[in-house]
C-alpha positions as CSV (number, residue, x, y, z in Angstrom):
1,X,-10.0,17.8,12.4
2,X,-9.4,14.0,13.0
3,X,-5.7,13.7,14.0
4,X,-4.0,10.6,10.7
5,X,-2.7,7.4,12.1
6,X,1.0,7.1,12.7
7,X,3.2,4.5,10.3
8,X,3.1,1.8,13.5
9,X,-0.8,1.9,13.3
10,X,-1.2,1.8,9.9
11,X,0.8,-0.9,9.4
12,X,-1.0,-2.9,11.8
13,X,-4.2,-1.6,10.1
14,X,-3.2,-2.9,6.9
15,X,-1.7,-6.6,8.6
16,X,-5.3,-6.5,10.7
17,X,-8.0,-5.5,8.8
18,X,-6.1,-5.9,4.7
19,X,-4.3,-9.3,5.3
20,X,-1.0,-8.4,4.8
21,X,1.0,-10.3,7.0
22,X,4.0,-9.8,5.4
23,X,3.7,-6.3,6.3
24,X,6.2,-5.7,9.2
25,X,10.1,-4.6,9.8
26,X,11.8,-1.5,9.6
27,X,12.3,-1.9,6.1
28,X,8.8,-2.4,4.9
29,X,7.9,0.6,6.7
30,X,10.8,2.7,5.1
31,X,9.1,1.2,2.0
32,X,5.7,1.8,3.3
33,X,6.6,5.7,3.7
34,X,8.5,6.2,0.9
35,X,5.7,5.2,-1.4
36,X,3.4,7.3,0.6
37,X,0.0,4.9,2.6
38,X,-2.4,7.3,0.2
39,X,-0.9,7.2,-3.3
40,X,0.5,3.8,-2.9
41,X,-1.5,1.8,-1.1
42,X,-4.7,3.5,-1.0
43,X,-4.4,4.5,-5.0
44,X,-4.2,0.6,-5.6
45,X,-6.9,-0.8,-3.9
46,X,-8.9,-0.3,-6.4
47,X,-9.5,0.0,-10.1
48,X,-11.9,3.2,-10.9
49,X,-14.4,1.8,-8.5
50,X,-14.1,0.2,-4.9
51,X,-16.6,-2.4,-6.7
52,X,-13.6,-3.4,-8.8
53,X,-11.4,-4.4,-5.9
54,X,-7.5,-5.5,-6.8
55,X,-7.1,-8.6,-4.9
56,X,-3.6,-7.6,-2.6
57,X,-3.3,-10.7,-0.9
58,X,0.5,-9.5,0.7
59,X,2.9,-6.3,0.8
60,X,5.3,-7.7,-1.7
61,X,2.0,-7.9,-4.2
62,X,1.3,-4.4,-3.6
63,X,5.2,-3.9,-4.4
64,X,4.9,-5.1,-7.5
65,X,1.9,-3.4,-9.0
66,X,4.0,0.4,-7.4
67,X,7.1,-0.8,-9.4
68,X,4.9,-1.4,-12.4
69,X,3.1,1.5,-12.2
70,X,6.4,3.8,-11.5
71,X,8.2,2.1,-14.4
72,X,5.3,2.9,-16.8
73,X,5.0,6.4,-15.5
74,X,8.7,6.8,-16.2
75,X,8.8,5.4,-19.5
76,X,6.2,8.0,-20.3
């Protein structure tokens, strides 16, 4: 079984190869962790299917569609 990448290497993942230069500091990564790399940023790269790609140009963009979708989820 393939050993995950720690929060350091993802987040350079996601400033390398995703374009999110904003994407650095102790407290993006608290951020990045406590939204959790798979539900958060991984559930959001998309829309149904990888066809329909969401266009997250920076961290703070991918902030705002988690806070959308956590404030629907708790209205509900």
């Amino acid at each position: 079984m393939k050993k995950g990448m720690s929060i350091n290497s993802l987040m350079k993942h996601m400033r390398t190869n995703h374009g999110m230069e904003d994407l650095r500091g102790s407290d993006r990564k608290i951020l990045l962790r406590n939204m959790g790399y798979f539900h958060g940023y991984k559930g959001f790269r998309f829309v149904r299917k990888p066809k329909n790609a969401l266009p997250l140009p920076s961290f703070d963009a991918l902030m705002d569609i988690y806070g959308f979708d956590s404030a629907i989820k708790a209205a509900i």
